[in-house]
C-alpha positions as a Markdown table, in Angstrom:
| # | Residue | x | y | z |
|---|---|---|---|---|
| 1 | Unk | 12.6 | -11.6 | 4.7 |
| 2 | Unk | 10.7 | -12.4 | 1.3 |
| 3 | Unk | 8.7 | -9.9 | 0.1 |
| 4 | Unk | 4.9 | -9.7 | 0.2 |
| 5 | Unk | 2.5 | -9.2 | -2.4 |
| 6 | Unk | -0.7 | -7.3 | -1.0 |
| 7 | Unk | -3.5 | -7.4 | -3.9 |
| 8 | Unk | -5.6 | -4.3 | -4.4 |
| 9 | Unk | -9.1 | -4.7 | -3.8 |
| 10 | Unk | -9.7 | -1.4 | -5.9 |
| 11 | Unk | -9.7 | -3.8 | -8.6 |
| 12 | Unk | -11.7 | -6.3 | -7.2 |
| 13 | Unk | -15.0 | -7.4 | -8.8 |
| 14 | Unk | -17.4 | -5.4 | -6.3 |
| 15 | Unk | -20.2 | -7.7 | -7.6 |
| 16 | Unk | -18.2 | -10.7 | -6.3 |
| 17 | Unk | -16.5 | -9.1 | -3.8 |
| 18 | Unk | -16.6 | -12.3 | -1.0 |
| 19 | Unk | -15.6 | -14.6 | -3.6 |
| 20 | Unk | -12.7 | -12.5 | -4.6 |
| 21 | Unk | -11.7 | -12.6 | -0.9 |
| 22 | Unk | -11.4 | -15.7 | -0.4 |
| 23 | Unk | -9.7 | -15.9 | -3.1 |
| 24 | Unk | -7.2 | -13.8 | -2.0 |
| 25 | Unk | -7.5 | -15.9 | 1.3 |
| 26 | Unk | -6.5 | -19.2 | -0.2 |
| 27 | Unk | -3.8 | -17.6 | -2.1 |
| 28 | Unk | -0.1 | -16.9 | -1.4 |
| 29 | Unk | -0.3 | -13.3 | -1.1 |
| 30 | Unk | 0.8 | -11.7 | 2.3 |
| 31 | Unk | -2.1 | -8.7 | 2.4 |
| 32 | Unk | -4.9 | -7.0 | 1.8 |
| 33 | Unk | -4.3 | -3.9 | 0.2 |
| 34 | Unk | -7.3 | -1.3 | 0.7 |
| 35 | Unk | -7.2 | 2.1 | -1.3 |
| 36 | Unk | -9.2 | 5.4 | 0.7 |
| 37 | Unk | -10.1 | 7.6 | -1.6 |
| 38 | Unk | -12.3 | 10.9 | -1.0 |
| 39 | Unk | -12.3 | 12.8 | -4.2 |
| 40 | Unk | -10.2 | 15.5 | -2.7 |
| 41 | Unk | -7.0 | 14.8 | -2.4 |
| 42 | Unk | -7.3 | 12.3 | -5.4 |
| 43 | Unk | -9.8 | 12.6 | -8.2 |
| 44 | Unk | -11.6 | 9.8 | -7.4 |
| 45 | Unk | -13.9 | 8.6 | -4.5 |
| 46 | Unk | -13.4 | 4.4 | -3.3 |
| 47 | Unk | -15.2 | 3.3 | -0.6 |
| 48 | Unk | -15.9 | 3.8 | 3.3 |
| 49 | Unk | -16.5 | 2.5 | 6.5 |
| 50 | Unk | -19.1 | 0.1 | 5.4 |
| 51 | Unk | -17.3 | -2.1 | 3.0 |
| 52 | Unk | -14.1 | -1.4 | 4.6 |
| 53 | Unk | -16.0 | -4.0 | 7.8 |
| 54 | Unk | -17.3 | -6.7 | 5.3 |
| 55 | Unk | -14.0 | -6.7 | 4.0 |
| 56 | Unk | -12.7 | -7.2 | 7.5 |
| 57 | Unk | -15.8 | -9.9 | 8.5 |
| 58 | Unk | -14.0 | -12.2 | 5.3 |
| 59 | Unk | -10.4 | -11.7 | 5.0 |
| 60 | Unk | -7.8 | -13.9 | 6.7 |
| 61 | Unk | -5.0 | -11.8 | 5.9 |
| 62 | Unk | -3.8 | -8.3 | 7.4 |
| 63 | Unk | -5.8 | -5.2 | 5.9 |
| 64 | Unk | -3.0 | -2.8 | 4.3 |
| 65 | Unk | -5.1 | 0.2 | 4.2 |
| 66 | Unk | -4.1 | 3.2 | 2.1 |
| 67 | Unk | -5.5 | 6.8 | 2.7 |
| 68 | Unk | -5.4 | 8.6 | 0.0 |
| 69 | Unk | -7.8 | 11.2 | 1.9 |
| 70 | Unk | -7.6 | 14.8 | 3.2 |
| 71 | Unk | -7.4 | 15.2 | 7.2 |
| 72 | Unk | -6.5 | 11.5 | 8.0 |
| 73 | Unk | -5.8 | 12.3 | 11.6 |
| 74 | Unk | -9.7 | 12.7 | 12.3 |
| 75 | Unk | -10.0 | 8.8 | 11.1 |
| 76 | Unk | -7.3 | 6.7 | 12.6 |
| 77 | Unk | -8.9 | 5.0 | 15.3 |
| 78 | Unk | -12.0 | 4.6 | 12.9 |
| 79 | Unk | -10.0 | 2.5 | 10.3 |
| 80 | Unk | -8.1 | 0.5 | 13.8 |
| 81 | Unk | -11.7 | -0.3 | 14.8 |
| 82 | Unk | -12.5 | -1.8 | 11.2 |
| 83 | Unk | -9.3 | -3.7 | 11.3 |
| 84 | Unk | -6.3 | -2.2 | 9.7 |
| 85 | Unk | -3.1 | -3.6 | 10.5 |
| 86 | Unk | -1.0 | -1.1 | 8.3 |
| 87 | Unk | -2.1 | 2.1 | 7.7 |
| 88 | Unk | -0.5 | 4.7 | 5.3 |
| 89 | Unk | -1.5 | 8.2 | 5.7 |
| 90 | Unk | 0.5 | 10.8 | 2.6 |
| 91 | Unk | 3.4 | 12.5 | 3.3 |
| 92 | Unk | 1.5 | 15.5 | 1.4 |
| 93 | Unk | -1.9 | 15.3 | 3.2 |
| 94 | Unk | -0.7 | 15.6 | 6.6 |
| 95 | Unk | 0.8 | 18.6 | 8.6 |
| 96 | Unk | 2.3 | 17.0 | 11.6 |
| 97 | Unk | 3.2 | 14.1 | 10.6 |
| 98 | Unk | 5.3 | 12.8 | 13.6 |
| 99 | Unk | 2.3 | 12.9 | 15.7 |
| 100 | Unk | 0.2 | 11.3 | 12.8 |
| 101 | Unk | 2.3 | 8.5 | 12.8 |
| 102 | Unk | 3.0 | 8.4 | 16.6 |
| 103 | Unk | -1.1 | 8.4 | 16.9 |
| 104 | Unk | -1.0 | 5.5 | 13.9 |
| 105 | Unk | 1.7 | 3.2 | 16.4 |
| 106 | Unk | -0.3 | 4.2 | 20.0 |
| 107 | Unk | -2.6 | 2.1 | 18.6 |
| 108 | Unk | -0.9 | -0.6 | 17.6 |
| 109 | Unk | -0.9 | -0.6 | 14.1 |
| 110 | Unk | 2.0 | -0.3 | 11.6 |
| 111 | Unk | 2.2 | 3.6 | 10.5 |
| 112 | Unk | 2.6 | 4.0 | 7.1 |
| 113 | Unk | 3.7 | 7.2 | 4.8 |
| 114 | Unk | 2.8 | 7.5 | 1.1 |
| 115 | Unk | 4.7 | 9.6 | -1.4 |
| 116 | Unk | 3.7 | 11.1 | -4.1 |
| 117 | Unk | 5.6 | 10.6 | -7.7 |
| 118 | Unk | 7.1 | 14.0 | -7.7 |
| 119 | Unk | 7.7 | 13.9 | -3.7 |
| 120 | Unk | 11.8 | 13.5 | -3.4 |
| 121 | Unk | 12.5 | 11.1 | -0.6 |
| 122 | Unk | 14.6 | 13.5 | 0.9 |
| 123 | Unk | 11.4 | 14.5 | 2.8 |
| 124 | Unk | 11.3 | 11.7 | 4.9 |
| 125 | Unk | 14.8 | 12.1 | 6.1 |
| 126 | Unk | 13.7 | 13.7 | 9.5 |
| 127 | Unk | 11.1 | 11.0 | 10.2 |
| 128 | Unk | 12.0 | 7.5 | 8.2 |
| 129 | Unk | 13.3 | 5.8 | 11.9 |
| 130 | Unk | 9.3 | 6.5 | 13.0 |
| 131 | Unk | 8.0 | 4.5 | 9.6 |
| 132 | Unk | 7.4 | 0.9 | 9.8 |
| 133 | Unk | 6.3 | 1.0 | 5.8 |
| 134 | Unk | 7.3 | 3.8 | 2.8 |
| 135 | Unk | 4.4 | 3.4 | -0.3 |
| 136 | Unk | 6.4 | 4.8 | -3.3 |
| 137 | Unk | 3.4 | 5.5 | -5.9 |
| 138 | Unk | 4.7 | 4.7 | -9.0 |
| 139 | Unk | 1.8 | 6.2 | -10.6 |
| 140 | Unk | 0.0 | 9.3 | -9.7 |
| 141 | Unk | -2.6 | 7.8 | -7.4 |
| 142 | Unk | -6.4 | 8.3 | -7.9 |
| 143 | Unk | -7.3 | 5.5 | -10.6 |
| 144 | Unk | -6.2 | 2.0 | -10.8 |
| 145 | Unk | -4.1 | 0.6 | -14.5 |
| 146 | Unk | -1.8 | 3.3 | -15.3 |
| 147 | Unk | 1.5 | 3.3 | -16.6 |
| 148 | Unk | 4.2 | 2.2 | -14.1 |
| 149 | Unk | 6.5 | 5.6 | -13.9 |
| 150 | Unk | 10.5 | 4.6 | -14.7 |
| 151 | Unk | 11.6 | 6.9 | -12.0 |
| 152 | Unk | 10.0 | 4.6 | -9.3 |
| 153 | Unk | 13.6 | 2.2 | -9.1 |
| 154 | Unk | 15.7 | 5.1 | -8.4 |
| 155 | Unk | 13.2 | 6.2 | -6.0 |
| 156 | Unk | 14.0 | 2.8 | -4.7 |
| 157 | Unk | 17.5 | 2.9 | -4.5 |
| 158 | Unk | 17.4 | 6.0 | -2.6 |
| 159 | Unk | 15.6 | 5.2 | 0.1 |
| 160 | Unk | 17.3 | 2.0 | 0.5 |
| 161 | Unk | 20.5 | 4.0 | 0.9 |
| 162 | Unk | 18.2 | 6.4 | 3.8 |
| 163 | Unk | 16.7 | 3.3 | 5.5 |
| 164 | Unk | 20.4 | 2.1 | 5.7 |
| 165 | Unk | 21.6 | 5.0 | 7.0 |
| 166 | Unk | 19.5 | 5.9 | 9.3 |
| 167 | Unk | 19.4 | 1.9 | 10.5 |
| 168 | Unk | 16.1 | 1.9 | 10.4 |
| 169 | Unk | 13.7 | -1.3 | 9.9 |
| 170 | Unk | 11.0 | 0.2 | 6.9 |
| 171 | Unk | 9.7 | -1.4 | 4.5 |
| 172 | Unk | 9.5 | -0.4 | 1.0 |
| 173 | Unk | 6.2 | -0.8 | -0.8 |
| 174 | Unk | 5.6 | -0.3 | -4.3 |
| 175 | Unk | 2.0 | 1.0 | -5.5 |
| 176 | Unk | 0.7 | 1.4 | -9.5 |
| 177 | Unk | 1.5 | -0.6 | -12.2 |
| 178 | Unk | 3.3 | -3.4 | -10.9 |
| 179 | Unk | 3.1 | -6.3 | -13.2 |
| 180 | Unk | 4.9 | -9.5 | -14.2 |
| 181 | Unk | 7.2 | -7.5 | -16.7 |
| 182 | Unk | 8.4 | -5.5 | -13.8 |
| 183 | Unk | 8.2 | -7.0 | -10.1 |
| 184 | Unk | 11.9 | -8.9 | -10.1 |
| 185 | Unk | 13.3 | -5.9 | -11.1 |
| 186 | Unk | 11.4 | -4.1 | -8.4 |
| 187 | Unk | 12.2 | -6.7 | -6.0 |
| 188 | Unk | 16.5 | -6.6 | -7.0 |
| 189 | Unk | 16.1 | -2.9 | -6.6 |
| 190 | Unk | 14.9 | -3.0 | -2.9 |
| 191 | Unk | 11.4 | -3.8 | -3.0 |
| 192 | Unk | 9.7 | -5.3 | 0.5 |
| 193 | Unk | 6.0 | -5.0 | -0.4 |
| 194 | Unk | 4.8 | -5.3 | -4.1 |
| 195 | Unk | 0.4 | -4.2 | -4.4 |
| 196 | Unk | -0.7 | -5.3 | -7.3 |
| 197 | Unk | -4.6 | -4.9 | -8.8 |
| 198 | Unk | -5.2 | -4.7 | -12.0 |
| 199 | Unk | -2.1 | -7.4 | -12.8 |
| 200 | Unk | -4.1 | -9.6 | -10.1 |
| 201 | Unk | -7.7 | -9.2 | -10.8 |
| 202 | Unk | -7.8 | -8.8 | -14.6 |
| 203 | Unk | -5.7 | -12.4 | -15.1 |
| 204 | Unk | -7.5 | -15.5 | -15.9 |
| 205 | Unk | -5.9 | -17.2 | -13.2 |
| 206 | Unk | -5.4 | -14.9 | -10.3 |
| 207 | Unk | -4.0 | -17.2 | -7.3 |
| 208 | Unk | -1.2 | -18.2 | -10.3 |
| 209 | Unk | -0.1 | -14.5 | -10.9 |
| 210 | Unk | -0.2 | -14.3 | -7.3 |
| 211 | Unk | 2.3 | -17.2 | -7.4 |
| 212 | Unk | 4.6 | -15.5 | -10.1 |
| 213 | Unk | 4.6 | -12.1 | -8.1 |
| 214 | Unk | 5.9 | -14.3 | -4.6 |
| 215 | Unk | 8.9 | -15.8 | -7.1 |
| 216 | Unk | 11.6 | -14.6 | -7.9 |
């Protein structure tokens, strides 16, 4: 499989946000990727339920919704019923995570887990066969443009090595700071699933970066 490159809408231009959907729909990228934020578990509040649906209304593309939110469990078949197709839910946000994700999958979505930058993937030993997708922040989430963290390809290559193991089908997705300096790299390390925002939005040509990201 080729990888995907899901562009953040987080750094979308909210004033424009249908035209920068359809940009995004006439592109090459694979996904939508939508950040959740709720000020608690990250220090910053995104958007709900309301934008979340016109998002939905325009995009052509599968919504790759992120939770960066406290109690997730209480929301899963809210974000199924405005469209997500992948949802993550954080390693660190959720107590019972087996049934979190087994909830996620009942209802047909692909179930998603997030880790942190100081989470060691040894955490997802138990349950990586249950995950359809693996987010490895690269930077500590709660604000879009930071500084890609080094640590992220060796993060990589060790949950390569678990998926491997444990024969299971997950894809890797890399979240914060990827850019056109770093994605091949990202990619040759073990890379399924590249989001991208600030790289994406801030270019003069966006559908071109898009381009770049897809080669490699």
């Amino acid at each position: 499989m080729s990888h995907l490159v899901a562009p953040s809408i987080l750094s979308a231009d909210f004033g424009n946000l249908q035209r920068d959907i359809e940009l995004i729909n006439q592109s090459e990228a694979d996904w939508f990727h939508v950040d959740i934020m709720d000020g608690v578990f990250v220090p910053n509040i995104s958007f709900g339920f309301p934008v979340l649906k016109s998002i939905q209304k325009h995009a052509k593309k599968p919504l790759d919704v992120h939770l960066m939110i406290v109690e997730p469990d209480k929301y899963i078949q809210a974000f199924k019923d405005v469209g997500a197709e992948v949802l993550t839910v954080h390693y660190e946000a959720c107590t019972h995570l087996h049934r979190t994700l087994q909830h996620i999958k009942s209802l047909n979505m692909k179930a998603g887990v997030a880790i942190n930058p100081h989470t060691p993937i040894s955490v997802l030993e138990d349950i990586i066969i249950e995950t359809d997708l693996v987010c490895l922040m690269s930077v500590n989430p709660g604000f879009g443009g930071q500084k890609f963290i080094e640590n992220t390809y060796t993060k990589i290559l060790t949950l390569k090595k678990l998926i491997q193991s444990k024969h299971a089908h997950t894809l890797i997705e890399i979240d914060g700071g990827v850019d056109l300096n770093n994605y091949q790299k990202l990619i040759h390390s073990g890379a399924d699933v590249l989001v991208a925002g600030n790289t994406v939005f801030s270019s003069t040509n966006p559908t071109q970066t898009i381009l770049k990201l897809k080669k490699v």
